[in-house]
N, C-alpha and C positions, 0 to 999 in steps of 0.2 A: 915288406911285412904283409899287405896286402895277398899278394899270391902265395905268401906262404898259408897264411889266415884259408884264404879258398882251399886250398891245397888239405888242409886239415878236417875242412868242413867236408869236404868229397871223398873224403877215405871212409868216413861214415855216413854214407846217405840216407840210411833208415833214417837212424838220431834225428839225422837236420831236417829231414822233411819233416816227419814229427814233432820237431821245436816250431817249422816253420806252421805248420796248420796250425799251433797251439795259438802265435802272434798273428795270423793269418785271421783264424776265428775271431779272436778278441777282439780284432781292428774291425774285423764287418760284423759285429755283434753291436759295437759300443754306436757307430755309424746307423746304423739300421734301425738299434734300440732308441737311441735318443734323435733320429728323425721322427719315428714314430709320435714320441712324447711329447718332444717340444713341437713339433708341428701340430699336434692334437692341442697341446696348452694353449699354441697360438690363435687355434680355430677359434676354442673355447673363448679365450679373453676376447678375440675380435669381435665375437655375437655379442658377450659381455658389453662389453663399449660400444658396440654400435647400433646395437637393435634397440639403445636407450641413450638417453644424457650421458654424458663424460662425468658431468655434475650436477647437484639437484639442489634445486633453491627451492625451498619449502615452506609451509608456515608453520610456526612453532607450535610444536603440541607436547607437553608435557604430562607425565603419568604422575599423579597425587601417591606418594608414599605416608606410610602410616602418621609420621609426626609431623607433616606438611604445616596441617591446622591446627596445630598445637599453639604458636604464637598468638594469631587472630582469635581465637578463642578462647584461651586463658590468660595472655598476656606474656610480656618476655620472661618474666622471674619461675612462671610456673615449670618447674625442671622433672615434672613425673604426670604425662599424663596416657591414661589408658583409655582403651576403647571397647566397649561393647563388638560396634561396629564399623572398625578401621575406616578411614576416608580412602573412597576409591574413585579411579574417574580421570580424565585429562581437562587437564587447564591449557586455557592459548589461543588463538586465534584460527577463525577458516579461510585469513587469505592472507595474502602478505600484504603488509603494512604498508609500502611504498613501492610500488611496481616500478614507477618513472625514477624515483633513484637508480634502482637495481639500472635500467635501463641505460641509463645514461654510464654508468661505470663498466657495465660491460661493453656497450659498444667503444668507450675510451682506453681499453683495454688489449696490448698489443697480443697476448696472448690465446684473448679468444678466437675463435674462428667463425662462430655465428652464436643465436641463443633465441629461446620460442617461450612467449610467454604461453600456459598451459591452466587449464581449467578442467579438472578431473574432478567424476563426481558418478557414485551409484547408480542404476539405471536397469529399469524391465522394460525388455522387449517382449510384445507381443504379435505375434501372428497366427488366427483363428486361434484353436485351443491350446496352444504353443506359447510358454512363457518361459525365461530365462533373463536371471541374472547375471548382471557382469557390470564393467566400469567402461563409461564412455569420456573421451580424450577429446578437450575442445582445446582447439590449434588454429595456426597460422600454417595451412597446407605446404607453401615454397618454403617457411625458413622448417617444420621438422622436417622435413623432406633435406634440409644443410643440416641439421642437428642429429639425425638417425636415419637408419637404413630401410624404415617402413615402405618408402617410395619404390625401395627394388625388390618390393615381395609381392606388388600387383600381379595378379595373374586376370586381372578381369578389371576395366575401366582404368580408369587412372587418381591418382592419390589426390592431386590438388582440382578435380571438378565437384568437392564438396566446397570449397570456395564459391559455384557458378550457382546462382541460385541462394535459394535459403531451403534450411530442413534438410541437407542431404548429407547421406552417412556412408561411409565407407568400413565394413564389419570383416573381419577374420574370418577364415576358413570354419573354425570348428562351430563359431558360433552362427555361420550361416545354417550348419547341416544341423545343429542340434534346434535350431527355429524354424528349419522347411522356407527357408526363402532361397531368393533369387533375385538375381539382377532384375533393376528396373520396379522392383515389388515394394511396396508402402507399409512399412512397420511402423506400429505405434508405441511408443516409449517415453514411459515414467522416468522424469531423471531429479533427483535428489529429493526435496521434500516437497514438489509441486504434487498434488495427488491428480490434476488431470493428464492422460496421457496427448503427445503430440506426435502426430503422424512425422514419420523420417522417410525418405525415399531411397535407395540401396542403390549408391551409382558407384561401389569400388567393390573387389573383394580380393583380400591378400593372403598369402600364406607363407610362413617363415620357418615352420619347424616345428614351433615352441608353443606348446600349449596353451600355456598361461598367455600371450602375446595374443593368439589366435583365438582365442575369445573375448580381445578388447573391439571395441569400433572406436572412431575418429568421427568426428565431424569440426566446422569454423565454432572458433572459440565463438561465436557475436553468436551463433544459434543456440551456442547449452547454456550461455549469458542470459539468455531469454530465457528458454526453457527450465534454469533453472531457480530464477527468481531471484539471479544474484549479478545485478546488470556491473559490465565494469570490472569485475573479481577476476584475482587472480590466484592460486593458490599454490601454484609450482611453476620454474623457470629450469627451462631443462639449459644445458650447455655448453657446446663442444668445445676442443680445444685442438691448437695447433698441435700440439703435442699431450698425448693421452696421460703420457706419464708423470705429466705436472697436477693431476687431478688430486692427488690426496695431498699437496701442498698449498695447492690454493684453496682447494674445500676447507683447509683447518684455518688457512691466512682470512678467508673472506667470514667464515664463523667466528671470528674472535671481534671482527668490527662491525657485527648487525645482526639484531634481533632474532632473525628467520633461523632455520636449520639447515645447515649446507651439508649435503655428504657427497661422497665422487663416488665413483659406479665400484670402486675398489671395495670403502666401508660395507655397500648392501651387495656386495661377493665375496665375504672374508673368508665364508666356509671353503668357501672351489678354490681361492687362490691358500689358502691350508692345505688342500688333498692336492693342487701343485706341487705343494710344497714336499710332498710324504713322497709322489712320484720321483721327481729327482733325487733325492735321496737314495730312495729304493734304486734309482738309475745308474747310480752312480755306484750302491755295494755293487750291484751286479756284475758291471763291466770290470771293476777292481779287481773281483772273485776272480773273473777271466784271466787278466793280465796277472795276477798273481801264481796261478798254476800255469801260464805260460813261461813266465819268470823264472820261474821252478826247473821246466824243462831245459830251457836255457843254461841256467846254471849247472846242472846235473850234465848235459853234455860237455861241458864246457872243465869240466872237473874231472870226469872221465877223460878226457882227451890231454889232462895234465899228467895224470899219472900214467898214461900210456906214452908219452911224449919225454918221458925222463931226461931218457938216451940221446934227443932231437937238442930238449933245454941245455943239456949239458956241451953238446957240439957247439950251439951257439954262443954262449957262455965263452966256452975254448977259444974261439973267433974272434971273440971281443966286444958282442953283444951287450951290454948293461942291464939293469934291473928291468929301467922306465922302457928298454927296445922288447924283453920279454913282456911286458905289462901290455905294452902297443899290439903286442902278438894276438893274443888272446883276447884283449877288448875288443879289437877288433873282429875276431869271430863272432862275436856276440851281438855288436852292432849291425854286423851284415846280415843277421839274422832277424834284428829289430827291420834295418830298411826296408828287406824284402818282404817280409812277413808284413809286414805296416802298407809299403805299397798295393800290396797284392789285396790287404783288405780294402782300401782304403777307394782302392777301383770296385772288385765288388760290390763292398757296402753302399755306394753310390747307385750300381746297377739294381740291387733286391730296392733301393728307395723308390728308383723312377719305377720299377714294376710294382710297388706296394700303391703306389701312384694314381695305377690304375683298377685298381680292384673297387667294386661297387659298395661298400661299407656301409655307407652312411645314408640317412633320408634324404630325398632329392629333394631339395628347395630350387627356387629362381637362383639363390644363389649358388648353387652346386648342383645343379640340371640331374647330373651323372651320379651323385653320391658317390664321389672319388675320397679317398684319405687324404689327410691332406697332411706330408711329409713335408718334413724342414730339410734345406737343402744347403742350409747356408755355408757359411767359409769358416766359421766359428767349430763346429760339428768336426769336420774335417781336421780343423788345427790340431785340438785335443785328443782326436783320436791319432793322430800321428804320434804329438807329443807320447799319450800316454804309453803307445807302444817301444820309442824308440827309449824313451827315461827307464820302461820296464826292463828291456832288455840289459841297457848300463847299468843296472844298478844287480841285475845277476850276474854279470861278467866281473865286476868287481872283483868282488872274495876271490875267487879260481885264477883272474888273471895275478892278483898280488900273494898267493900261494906261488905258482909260476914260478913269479920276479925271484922270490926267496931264495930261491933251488940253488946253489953253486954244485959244477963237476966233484965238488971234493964230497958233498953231503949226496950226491944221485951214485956214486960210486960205493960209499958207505951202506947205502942201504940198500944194494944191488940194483938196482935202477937199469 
């Protein structure tokens, strides 16, 4: 059946080549298209996750809604009250309530993988007539250096010699150039409600990418403790995790048993893993579109090659052939047509990835020197592009091959066949 199947397919070469580009395209389209995506989703999510906490222990601050203080000030019975002017404002605390609990449960906790207590707090830098706003990050230099990727965006000093010493700041790329400093240079800086400023000394400077990032600084928690008049506080516990994707189960498990506000890095990216979400979508019509007017082609050859084949069905038939031996006939054109067309993508689509690979795209960070794309290459990619071409093919040979099976010498003779 097989050689007959070939045999068939070579009497029309236009056709088959032309069925074959159609499965041929699809398979290095679906390949090529969804390295691009999910390798870009991947990039994305990993800065997501890594250039911050996995998860964030926070201190509660709640926003006052209109009937908040209706209770406290009218009592419980009062069931109608109005306002001039609605209560507005947050309620809650500026640090977390028990830092040595949290402590203690996270380091008992098989799951995590490190965690840095954190002391975040407003902050003007000034140097000569150069003032700029931003937030400065008081840390535990070695453990966010286990908790985030800040440590490998150094391009100048290194992350943990704000440790060596007291008063020393490690500041962002943007925010060096929008202050006119420089390594080694003494910047004085207001931080939270202390109104005198305190000299910092500029012994890092990093760069990541990302704006918003690149205009934080870092310094040891024990200096903006002082600096900012709140010795001991703590007010965010960042978190890493053995595995990332445990983050929104444990952020809702550890918010149900304490006070604080816990989200994973997912809650505060809902938006981007949404427009994820529209991309695959979108990814996935696309390549279907493909494998569908391939399908097509497929079928249409396949159908043509029945009705021309009458005379062939009818001999076989005479021979002793069966329905399910004609059915085998013709599926099998159709699958040889999935195979190779699928292979033949499926090597290409691998080659346009490693060359998409190397093209300059993106901003060169420490981490990506080159600003290379960064394609998915995985074995996942591959499978479904196979699957989806060799499923598409069997599912247009169907009809044609079970038209085929139908045929007996007595009805191909009847209708001059």
């Amino acid at each position: 059946m097989i050689f007959i199947a070939l045999r068939y397919l070579l009497e029309r070469k236009k056709q088959t080549v032309l069925t074959l580009l159609g499965v041929f395209f699809g398979t290095m389209a679906y390949v090529g298209v969804s390295g691009f995506f999910v390798g870009f989703q991947g990039f994305m999510v990993q800065q997501l996750v890594n250039n911050a906490a996995q998860v964030h222990v926070e201190a509660r601050k709640d926003y006052l809604t209109e009937h908040v203080l209706d209770g406290p000030f009218f009592g419980k019975d009062w069931l109608h009250a109005f306002w001039v002017s609605p209560p507005a404002g947050v309620e809650g605390f500026q640090e977390i309530q028990n830092p040595s609990q949290w402590y203690q449960r996270l380091a008992a906790d098989p799951r995590v993988e490190a965690y840095v207590p954190q002391l975040s707090a407003p902050a003007l830098f000034t140097l000569g007539r150069n003032s700029v706003g931003t937030t400065i990050m008081g840390c535990d230099p070695k453990k966010q250096a286990r908790v985030t990727t800040i440590a490998d965006y150094m391009i100048a000093g290194k992350f943990t010699d704000i440790a060596v010493g007291g008063n020393r700041i490690v500041m962002g790329d943007e925010l060096m150039k929008r202050l006119g400093a420089a390594m080694s240079q003494t910047v004085m800086a207001t931080v939270g409600v202390n109104p005198v400023p305190v000299p910092f000394k500029v012994v890092g400077r990093f760069y990541s990418g990302s704006r918003g990032l690149d205009l934080q600084a870092f310094a040891a928690i024990s200096d903006i403790q002082r600096t900012n008049l709140t010795p001991n506080q703590v007010n965010e516990i960042g978190v890493r995790l053995k595995n990332y994707q445990d983050a929104d189960t444990m952020a809702r498990t550890w918010a149900m048993s304490s006070p604080e506000r816990v989200e994973s890095w997912g809650d505060q990216n809902a938006n981007i893993l949404s427009v994820f979400a529209i991309q695959t979508a979108l990814r996935f019509s696309m390549i279907v579109t493909i494998l569908v007017v391939a399908g097509f082609g497929i079928y249409n050859i396949l159908n043509m090659t029945v009705n021309q084949k009458r005379q062939d069905i009818a001999i076989l038939r005479a021979l002793g052939y069966d329905a399910f031996d004609v059915i085998m006939l013709f599926f099998s054109q159709g699958m040889i047509v999935g195979v190779i067309g699928g292979a033949c993508g499926l090597a290409c689509g691998y080659l346009l990835c490693a060359y998409l690979q190397t093209i300059p795209f993106m901003v060169a960070t420490p981490s990506n020197p080159q600003g290379h794309l960064h394609i998915a290459l995985n074995f996942k990619i591959f499978a479904q592009a196979a699957f989806m071409a060799i499923f598409s093919a069997a599912l247009a040979s169907i009809l044609p091959a079970r038209a085929a099976s139908k045929l007996t010498p007595i009805d191909i003779i009847r209708i001059g066949g």
